[in-house]
N, C-alpha and C positions, 0 to 999 in steps of 0.2 A: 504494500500500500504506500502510494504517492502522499504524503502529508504535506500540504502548502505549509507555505514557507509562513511562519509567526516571529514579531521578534521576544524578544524576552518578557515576562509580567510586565505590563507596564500599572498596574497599579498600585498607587501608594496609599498611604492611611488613609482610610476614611471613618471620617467621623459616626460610628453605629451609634455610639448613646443617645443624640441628639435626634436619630431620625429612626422610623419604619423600620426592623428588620427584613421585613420584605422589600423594602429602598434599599436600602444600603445592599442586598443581596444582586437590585438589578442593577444600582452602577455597577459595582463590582464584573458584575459579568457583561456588562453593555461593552465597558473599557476593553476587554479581554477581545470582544468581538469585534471593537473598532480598532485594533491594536492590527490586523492584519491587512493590511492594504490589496490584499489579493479578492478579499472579499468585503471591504467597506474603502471607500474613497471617499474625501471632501465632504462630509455630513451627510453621506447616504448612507441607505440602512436604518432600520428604525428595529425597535423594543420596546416591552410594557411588562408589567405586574399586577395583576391584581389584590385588591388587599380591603380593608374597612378603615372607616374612621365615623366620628363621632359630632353630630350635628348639636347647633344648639340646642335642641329640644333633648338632648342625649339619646338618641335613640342610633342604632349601631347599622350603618348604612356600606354597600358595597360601592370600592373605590376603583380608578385605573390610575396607574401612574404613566406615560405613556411619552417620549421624546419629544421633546418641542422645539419649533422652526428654529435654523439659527443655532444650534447645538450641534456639535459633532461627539460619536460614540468613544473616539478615543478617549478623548480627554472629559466625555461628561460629568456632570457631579448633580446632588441631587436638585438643583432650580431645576435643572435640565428636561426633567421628568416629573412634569406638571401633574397635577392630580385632578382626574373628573370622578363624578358622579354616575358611577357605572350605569345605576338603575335608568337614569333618564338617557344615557346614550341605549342603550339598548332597545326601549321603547320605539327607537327613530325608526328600525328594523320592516315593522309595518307599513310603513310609508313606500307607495308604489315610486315614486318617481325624489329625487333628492337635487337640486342642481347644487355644482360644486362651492357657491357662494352662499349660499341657504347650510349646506352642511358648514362650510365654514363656521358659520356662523350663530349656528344650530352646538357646535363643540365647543366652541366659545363661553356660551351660555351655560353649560356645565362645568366649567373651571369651580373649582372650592376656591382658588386663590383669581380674582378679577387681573391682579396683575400678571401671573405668569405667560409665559411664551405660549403665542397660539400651538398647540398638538400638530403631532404630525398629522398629514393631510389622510395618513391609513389609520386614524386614530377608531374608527367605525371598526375597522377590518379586526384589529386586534380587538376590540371590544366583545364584537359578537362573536366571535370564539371562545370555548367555558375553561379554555387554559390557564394556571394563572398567571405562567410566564410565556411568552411569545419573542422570537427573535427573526428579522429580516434582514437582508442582505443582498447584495448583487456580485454575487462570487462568478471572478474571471472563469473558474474551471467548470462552474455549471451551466455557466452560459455558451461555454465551447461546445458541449453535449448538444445543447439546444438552441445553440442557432445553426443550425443545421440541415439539410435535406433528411427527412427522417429523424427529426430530431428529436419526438417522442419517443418514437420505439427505439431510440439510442436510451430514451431515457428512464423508459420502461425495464429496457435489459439490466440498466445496473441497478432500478432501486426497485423492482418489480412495485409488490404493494404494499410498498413500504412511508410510501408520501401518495396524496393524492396529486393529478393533473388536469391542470386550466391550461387553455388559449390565453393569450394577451388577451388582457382587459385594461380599459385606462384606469389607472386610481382615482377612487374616490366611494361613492354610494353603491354603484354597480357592483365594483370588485369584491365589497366588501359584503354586499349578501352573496354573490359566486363564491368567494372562501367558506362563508358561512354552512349555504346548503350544500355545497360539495363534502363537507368534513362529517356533519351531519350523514350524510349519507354513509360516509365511510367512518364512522366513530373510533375504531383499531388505526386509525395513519399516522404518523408522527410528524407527518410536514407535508405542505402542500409545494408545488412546483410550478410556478408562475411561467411559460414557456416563454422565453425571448423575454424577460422580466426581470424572475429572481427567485429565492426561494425562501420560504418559511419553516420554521421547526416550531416546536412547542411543548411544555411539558409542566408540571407541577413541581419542578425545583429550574432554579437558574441554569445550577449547573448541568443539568440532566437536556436542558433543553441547549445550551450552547454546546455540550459536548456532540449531541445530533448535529449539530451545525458541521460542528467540525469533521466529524465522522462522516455526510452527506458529500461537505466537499472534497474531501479526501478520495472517497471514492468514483467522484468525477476525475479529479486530478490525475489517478493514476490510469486513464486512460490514454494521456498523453505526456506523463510526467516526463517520460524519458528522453523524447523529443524535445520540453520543454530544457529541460534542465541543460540537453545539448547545446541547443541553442546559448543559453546564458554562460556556460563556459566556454565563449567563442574564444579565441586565443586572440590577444591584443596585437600581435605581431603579427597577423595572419591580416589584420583589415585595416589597421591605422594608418599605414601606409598609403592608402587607399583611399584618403579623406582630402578631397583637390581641392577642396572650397575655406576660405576661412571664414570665420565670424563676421566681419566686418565688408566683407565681400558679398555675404549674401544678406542678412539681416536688415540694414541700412536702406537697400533698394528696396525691400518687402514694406520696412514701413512708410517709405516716400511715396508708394502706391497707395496703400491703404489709408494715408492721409484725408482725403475728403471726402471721408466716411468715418473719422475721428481719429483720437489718438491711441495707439496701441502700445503694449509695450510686449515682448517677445522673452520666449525662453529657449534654448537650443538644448537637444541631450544627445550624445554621438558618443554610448559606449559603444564597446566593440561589438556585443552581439546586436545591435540597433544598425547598426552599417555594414552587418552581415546579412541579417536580416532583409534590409533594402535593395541587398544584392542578387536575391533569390527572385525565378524564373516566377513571373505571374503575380508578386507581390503588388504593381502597380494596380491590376484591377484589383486583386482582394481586397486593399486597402480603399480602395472608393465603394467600397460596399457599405451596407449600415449598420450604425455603431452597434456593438456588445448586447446593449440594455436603451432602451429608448430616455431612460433616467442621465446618459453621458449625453443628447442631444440638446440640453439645457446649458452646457459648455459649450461643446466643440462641435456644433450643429451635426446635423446627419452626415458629412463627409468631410473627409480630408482637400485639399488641394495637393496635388501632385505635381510635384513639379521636374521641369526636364533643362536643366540649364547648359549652354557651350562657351567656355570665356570667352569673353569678349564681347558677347548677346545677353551674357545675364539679366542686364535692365529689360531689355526690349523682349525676351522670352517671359523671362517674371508677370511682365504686364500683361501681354498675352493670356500667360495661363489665370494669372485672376480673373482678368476681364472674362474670360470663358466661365470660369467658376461664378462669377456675378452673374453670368448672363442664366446659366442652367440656375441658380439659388433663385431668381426672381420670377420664371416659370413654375419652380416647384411652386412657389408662395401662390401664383395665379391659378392653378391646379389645385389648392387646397383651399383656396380661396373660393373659388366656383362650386367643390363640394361641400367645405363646412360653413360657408359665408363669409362675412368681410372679416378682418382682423388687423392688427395695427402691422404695419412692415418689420421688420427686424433686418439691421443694416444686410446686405449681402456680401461681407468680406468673410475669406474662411478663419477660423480658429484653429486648425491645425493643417501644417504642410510637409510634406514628407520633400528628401530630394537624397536621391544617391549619391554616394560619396560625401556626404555632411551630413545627414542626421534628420533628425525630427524638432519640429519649432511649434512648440502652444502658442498663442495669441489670446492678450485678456487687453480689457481698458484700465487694468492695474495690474504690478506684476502678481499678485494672491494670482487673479485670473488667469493672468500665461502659465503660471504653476500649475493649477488645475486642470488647463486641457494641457499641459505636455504629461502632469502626470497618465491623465486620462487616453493621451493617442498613445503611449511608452505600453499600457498593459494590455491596449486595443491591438497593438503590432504583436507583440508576446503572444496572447493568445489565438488569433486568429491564424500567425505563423507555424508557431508551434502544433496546434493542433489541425491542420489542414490533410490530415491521415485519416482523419475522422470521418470526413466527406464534403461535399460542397459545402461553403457559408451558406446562410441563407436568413438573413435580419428579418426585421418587422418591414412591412411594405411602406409605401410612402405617405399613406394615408394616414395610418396610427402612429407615426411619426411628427408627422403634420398638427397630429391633435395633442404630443406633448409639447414639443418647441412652441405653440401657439394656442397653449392651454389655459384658459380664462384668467386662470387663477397667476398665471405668468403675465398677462395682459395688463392686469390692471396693477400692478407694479410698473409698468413703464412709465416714465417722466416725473415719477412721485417724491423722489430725492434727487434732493442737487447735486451735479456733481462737483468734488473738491477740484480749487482752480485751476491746479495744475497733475488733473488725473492724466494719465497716459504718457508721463514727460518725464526725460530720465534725466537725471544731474546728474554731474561730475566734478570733484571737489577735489583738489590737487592740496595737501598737508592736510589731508583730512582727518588722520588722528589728532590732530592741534587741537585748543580751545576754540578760535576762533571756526575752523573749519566743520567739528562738532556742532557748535551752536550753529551755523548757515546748515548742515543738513537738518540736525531738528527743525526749523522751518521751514525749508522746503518739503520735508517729510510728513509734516501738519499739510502740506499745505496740497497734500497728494502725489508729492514726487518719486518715482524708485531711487533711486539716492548711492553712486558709487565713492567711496570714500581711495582714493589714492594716495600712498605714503611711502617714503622709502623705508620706513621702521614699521613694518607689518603687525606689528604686534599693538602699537598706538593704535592704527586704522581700523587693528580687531576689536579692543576691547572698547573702542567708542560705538564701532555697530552693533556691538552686545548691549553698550546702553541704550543707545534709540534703540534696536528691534525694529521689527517690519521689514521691509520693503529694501533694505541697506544692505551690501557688500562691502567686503575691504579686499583693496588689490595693491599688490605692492610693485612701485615705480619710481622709476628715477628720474628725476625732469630733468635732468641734463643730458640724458642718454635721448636718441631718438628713436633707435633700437625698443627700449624699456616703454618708450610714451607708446609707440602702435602696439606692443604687446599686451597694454593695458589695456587700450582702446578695442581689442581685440576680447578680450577679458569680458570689458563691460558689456561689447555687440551681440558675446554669447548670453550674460546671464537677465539683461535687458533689452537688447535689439538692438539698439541706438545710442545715441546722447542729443540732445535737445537745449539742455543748459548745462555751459563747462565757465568752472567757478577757477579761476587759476587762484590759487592762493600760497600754497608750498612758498617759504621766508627762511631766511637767518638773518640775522643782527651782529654786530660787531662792534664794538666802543675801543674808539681808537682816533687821536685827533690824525690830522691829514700831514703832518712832521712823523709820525709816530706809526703810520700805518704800513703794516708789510703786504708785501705785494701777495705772497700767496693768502691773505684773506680776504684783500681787496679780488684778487681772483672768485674766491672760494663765493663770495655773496653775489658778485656778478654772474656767474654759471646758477646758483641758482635763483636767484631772485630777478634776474633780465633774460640769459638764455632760457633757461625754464621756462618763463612765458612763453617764449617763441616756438619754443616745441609742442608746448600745450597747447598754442595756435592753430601748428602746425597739422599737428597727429589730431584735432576736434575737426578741424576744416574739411579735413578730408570726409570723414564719416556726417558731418553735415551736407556738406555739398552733394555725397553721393545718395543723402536722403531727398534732398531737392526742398526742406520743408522750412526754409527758412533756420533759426534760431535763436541764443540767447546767449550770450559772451560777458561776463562782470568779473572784470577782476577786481581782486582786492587788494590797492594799493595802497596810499599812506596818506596821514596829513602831512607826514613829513616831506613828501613833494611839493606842497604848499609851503610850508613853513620848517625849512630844515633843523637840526641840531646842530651845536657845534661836537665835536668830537665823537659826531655818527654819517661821517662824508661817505662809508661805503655802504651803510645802510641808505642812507636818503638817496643816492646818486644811482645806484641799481634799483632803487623805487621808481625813478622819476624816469630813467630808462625803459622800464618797464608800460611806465604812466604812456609813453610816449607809443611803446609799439600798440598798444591797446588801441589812441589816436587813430593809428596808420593800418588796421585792422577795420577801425570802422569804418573808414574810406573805403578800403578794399571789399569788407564781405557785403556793405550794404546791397551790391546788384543781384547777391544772392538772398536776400530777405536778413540776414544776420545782424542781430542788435549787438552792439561792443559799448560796453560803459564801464564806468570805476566807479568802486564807495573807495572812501579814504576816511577807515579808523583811526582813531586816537586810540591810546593802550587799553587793549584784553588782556587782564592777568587770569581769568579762567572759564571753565565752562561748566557751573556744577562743580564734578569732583576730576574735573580735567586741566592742571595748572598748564599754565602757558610756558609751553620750552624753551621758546625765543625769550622772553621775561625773567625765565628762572638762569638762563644764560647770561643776560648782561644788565640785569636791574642791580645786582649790588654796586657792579659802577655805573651804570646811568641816576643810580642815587650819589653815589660818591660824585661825580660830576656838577653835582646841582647842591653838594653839602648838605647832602640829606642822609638819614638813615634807614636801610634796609625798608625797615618797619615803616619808613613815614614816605614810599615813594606813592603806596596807591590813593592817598590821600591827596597827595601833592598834584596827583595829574587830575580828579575827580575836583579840585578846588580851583585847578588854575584855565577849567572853561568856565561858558557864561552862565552853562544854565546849574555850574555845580552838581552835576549827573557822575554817575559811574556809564560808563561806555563798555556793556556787555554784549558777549558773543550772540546773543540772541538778538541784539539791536542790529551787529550787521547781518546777520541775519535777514531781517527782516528789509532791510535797503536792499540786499540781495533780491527779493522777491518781488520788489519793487520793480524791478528791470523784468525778471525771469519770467514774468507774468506779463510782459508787456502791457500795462496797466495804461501808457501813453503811446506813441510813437514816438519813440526817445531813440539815438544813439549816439555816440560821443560824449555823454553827459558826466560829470563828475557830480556824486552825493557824497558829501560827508557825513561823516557817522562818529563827531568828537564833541558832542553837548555844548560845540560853542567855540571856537578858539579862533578868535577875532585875526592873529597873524596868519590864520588858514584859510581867512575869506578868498573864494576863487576872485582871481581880478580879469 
C-alpha cells in the first residue's frame, strides 16, 4: 500500500479545558487532515462534529460544529468551527427546492454565536448525515481514479461497497439531500465518493473517521504510487540542463500582456521532475484538459495556457498564445452564458501557464494568489502525469464547470472590496535588511505590494522578512557587481514575475574630513552609494522595459545633497552623484512611462527592533564632530529641524508610496523627508 505522503503532527497544544471535548477532538483531527496537501489545499476540504449544548431556557439541544468560510484545516482552531443549531438545520431537509442565497442565509440564522464565520457552504451536507464526525477533502489520488474514462468502475474495483457513489452535483441544497438519501439507503458505507469532486468519510470518533480518510486515499494512491513517486525522483542532472529560458526572460513579457486586464503578480516552480514532466509525449493536451476537482476552477480557471516559445519571438509568440487563450475563455463564458443566463464576466487572462524547458507559472492579483494556483497547477501536473496508466483523463464537462467558476455565490463577491493600492505591484528595495529599507517595505507591504528585500548580508534581509511576513523575500546582492544585480533581478522575476517599483536604497557612510580622507573609502562609498544606483538602474530597466508597463523608480537619497556636512564629503558627494543619475534616468525612462524621483531623509537611527548600521557605524563620530555625546546625537538631529519630529523609517516610507502609487504625475521630483531643515530647502 501506497501511503500519500503527510508531513509530520503538525498539531500543537490545544486548549481542551476551555472548550467541547468533542471540539477540541475535531481541531485536533481537522489539522491532521489539513496537514497533507495531497488531499487539502488552500482552505479546501471541510469537517464537523456533532455535539449538545445548553440554551437559555436550559434545556439540552443538539449542536454542529462545522468549518467556517475563511478558515483553512491546517492551521484551524476552534472560532474556526462555528456552532449551529442542528435541530433547525435539519428541518431545512423538507424543503423541495433551497437557492444557494436562501441557504446561505437560512445557516446563518442558526449560528449560536451571531458573530462567527459564515459555515461552510456543505454545512447542510454534513448536517443531514447522523454521523457525528464527518470529514471532506479533494485528494489528488482519488481524483486520479475518477476523473477518468471508467472512472466509476475504477472506483468501484478498489472500494467495492465500501463508500457509496454520486455523479457531480454542484454544492449546496441538492448535494446535500443526494448524500443524504444515498447513505440512507446504504446505512453499512463509511464514505461517500463524490465523482470528479471529492470524497467523504464518516464515523463516530475523529479519529476512526480520519483514519478512513486516510486508509481511502491510500488505496487510490497505490494504484499509481509507483509511477508517481518515479516521476518525483527525477534526477536533477538528467533535466536542468534543459531549462533555456530564465526568469526574467519569460515572466516580464507575460505580465506586460496581461496588463490591461490588471495587475498580476506571478510565481514560477521548475523542479526537476516539473521539467520532466513537461517533456513527456502528449502532456501538452493532457494539461489543457479540466482541472482535478471543479473546486481548483475558482483559482486557476478550467485550463492552463500552454505555451510554445523560440528566442527571439518570445514576446510576439507569448501574445499570440494569450490572445488565443482570451479568445476561447470568452466563448466558453458566451456558451455558458446562453445556457445558464447572464453573469458578471471574469477577466479572460489565464492563471496558470505551462512552457517547456522553464516550468510552470501560477498567476494571482497578489502573490497569496500566484501561490495558490502554482500550488494548485504543481499537483494538477503530478497527478494527471503520473497517473495516465490509469486511462484516458476525463474532467467534468464544461457546463458544470461553468456553474462553479460563475457560481452565485462567487458573483456576488465581485466588486464588494476594495482593492489595496498597490495590489498586483512588486517592489524592490536595495539595503533592504536596513532600518530605513525595512520601514519603506512595511508600507508598501500595507499598502499591497509583494515586497523583495535585497542585501549583501542575507541574513539582515532574512530576519526583517521574518518581521513583516507576507508577501516578502530576501535575496542576496551586491550592487556593485552587475553580475549579482541580474541574478537578483532574476531571483525576484521567478518568485514574483516582475518588479514595478525599484527603491534603490543600499548606503554607507564614512566620517572623515576631505584632508583626512583615504582614497580606498572614498572609493569604497562611491561603488556603493553612486555605482550601485546605476546598476540598480541598470538590471530594473531592463525587466521594466521588457514589461512594457511603465513604472516607479525612488531612490532614496539624502538631505545631505541639499545641505552637506562638513567632514562627510564622501558620504554627501556619492549622494549627490547618485541624486544626479536619478535626474538623468528621468529624462531617459520617461518615453517608457517610468516615474524617477528622490525622498531625501534626515537621520533613521531604526526600524522597531532594527538599529541602523550606517548610524551604528559613524554616529559616535558624527557626535564627536558636533561635540556631542553618543547618547545626545538623536536628540540633537530630532531638535535641530522645524517641526522638532523624529524622522522614522516608516515616514520614508510613506514619501516612498507617495511616488510608487503615482498618486500625481510627478517625475524628477525631490520630497524631503527631515521634519524641516530650513538649509535643505530645495532652491
Amino acid at each position: 500500500m501506497v501511503v500519500p505522503d503527510k508531513p509530520a503532527d503538525p498539531v500543537t497544544a490545544i486548549p481542551t479545558d476551555s472548550i467541547d471535548p468533542i471540539l477540541a477532538e475535531r481541531v485536533r483531527t481537522s489539522r491532521l487532515l489539513g496537514a497533507d496537501p495531497a488531499l487539502v489545499l488552500h482552505g479546501g476540504g471541510n469537517t464537523s462534529a456533532k455535539g449538545e449544548y445548553v440554551d437559555l431556557l436550559g434545556r439540552r439541544r443538539e449542536c454542529i460544529w462545522i468549518k467556517g468560510s475563511g478558515w483553512d484545516l491546517a492551521t484551524i482552531e476552534a472560532p474556526g468551527l462555528p456552532a449551529c443549531d442542528l435541530e433547525q438545520l435539519r428541518e431545512l431537509r423538507v424543503l423541495e427546492h433551497l437557492s444557494d442565497e436562501d441557504m446561505v442565509r437560512e445557516v446563518r440564522r442558526t449560528l449560536l454565536n451571531p458573530s462567527s464565520p459564515t459555515p461552510s457552504v456543505e454545512a447542510l451536507l454534513h448536517a443531514f448525515l447522523p454521523h457525528r464526525f464527518v470529514d471532506h477533502s479533494h485528494a489528488d489520488a482519488v481524483l486520479a481514479l475518477s476523473d477518468r474514462e471508467g472512472g466509476e468502475e475504477l472506483c468501484r474495483e478498489v472500494y467495492g461497497d465500501r463508500v457509496a457513489y454520486l455523479p457531480f452535483v454542484m454544492p449546496g441544497f441538492p448535494l446535500a439531500k443526494a448524500v443524504a438519501a444515498v447513505v440512507e439507503e446504504q446505512p453499512n458505507v463509511e464514505g461517500v465518493l463524490l465523482h470528479k469532486h471529492g470524497l467523504f468519510t464518516f464515523a463516530d470518533s475523529g479519529e476512526e473517521s480520519l483514519q478512513l480518510h486516510f486508509e481511502f486515499v491510500a488505496m487510490a494512491a497505490a494504484r499509481y504510487g509507483k509511477e508517481r513517486q518515479a516521476l518525483l525522483a527525477t534526477a536533477e542532472s538528467a533535466v536542468q540542463e534543459k531549462r533555456c529560458w530564465k526568469p526574467s526572460e519569460v515572466t516580464p513579457v507575460l505580465r506586460g500582456i496581461l496588463a490591461p486586464d490588471g495587475d498580476f503578480v506571478m510565481e514560477t516552480r521548475a523542479s526537476s521532475w516539473i521539467l520532466a514532466a513537461l517533456e513527456q509525449e502528449g502532456v501538452a493536451e493532457l494539461m489543457q484538459s479540466a482541472p482535478l476537482t471543479p473546486d481548483h476552477s475558482l483559482r486557476t480557471k478550467n485550463q492552463p495556457c500552454w505555451l510554445e516559445l523560440n528566442p527571439g519571438e518570445e514576446d510576439h509568440l507569448a501574445q499570440v498564445a494569450v490572445a488565443a487563450f482570451a479568445e476561447q475563455y470568452q466563448a466558453y463564458f458566451e456558451r455558458g452564458c446562453a445556457s445558464r443566463g447572464p453573469r458578471k464576466a471574469l477577466d479572460a487572462m489565464p492563471r496558470v501557464f505551462y512552457l517547456q524547458g522553464y516550468g510552470l507559472i501560477g498567476v494571482g492579483q497578489n502573490a497569496k494568489a500566484a501561490s495558490i494556483a502554482a500550488d494548485l497547477a504543481e499537483h494538477t501536473l503530478l497527478t494527471k502525469v503520473a497517473s495516465r496508466q490509469l486511462g484516458a483523463f476525463e474532467g467534468l464537462d464544461e457546463l458544470d464547470l461553468f456553474d462553479m467558476e460563475y457560481w452565485s455565490l462567487e458573483q456576488a463577491k465581485l466588486g464588494k472590496a476594495k482593492a489595496p493600492e498597490l495590489q498586483g505591484k512588486v517592489a524592490v528595495i536595495t539595503g533592504g535588511g536596513g532600518a530605513i529599507g525595512e520601514g519603506i517595505a512595511r508600507v508598501l507591504l500595507d499598502a499591497g505590494a509583494a515586497v523583495a528585500l535585497l542585501d549583501l548580508d542575507h541574513s539582515l534581509a532574512d530576519a526583517a522578512a521574518k518581521r513583516l511576513g507576507g508577501a516578502v523575500i530576501a535575496v542576496t546582492a551586491d550592487v556593485t557587481c552587475a553580475d549579482s544585480m541580474a541574478a537578483a533581478m532574476d531571483s525576484v522575476c521567478e518568485r514574483f514575475g516582475g518588479v514595478d517599483i525599484v527603491v534603490p536604497n543600499a548606503g554607507l557612510a564614512h566620517v572623515a574630513s576631505l584632508e583626512e580622507l583615504q582614497l580606498e573609502d572614498w572609493q569604497r562609498l562611491l561603488d556603493v552609494n553612486q555605482t550601485g544606483v546605476l546598476l540598480t538602474f541598470q538590471a530594473a530597466t531592463k525587466v521594466l522595459r521588457r514589461q512594457g508597463n511603465g513604472g516607479s523608480m525612488v531612490l532614496v537619497s539624502s538631505k545631505n545633497v541639499l545641505a552637506p556636512g562638513a567632514n562627510f564629503g564622501a558620504y554627501s558627494a556619492s549622494k549627490a552623484g547618485a541624486h544626479q543619475l536619478a535626474k538623468i534616468a528621468a529624462l531617459e525612462l520617461a518615453v517608457d512611462g517610468i516615474h524617477v524621483n528622490m525622498v531625501c531623509p534626515d537621520a533613521v537611527f531604526r526600524c522597531g527592533e532594527n538599529p541602523s548600521g550606517l548610524w551604528a557605524e559613524v554616529g559616535p563620530d558624527r557626535a564627536k564632530s558636533r561635540g556631542l555625546s553618543a547618547a545626545e546625537l538623536e536628540d540633537f538631529y530630532q531638535q535641530r529641524n522645524l517641526l522638532k519630529t523624529e524622522v522614522s523609517a516608516e515616514d520614508v516610507g510613506r514619501a516612498v508610496l507617495f511616488f510608487a502609487a503615482n498618486r500625481t504625475p510627478t517625475t524628477g521630483a525631490v520630497l524631503p523627508v527631515d521634519g524641516g531643515v530650513a538649509a535643505a530647502f530645495p532652491r
